[in-house]
N, C-alpha and C positions, 0 to 999 in steps of 0.2 A: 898651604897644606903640608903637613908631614910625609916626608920621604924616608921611609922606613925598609931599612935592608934586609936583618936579619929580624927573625925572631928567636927566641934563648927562650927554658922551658927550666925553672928550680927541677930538680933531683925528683922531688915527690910531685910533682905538679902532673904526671903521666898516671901514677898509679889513683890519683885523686880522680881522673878521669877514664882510665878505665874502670873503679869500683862504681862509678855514678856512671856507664854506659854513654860518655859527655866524649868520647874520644874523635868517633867521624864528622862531629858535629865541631868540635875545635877546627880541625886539621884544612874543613872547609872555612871558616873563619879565619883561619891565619894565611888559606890561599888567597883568601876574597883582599887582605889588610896588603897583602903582599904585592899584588895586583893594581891596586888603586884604587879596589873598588869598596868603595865607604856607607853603602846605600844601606844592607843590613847589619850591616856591623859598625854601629854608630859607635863615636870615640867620644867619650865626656869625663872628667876632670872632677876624682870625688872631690866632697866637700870636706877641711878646707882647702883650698886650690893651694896652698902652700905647702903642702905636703907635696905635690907635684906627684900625687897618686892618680893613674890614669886609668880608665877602664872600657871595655867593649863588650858588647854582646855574643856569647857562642848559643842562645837559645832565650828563649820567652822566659826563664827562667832562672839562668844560670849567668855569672858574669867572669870575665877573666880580668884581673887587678895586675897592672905591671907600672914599673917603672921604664923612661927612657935613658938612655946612653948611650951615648956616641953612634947614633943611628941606629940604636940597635933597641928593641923591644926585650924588657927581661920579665915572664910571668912568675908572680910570686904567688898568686891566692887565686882558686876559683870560689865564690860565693855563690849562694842562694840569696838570689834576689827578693824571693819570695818571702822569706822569713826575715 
């Protein structure tokens, strides 16, 4: 299992989440990753796996995209999963 220290947040990656109201809903998903705890915030490996683009759930709806680094969690994109 991944041992994940930090998590790191792009520049716009906050205001993306405060205009979509996705903000308290993150912050508990990056304490849950931080944590250990992996139950609803499942970790899966878009498609193709070579890109080594990684993604989690902050909601039924919405996904956070990041890459790994040297322990360290970097989000670059939140998506609608839905669309």
């Amino acid at each position: 299992m991944l041992k994940i220290n930090i998590i790191i947040e792009e520049d716009y990656i906050l205001d993306i989440l405060n205009k979509r109201w996705l903000l308290k809903q993150y912050k508990k998903s990056k304490e849950n990753i931080l944590n250990w705890i992996y139950s609803w915030n499942k970790i899966w490996y878009r498609e193709p796996k070579n890109e080594w683009i990684i993604y989690f759930r902050i909601n039924k709806q919405f996904r956070a995209f990041w890459r790994f680094k040297d322990w360290t969690l970097i989000v670059f994109d939140i998506n609608n999963h839905q669309n």
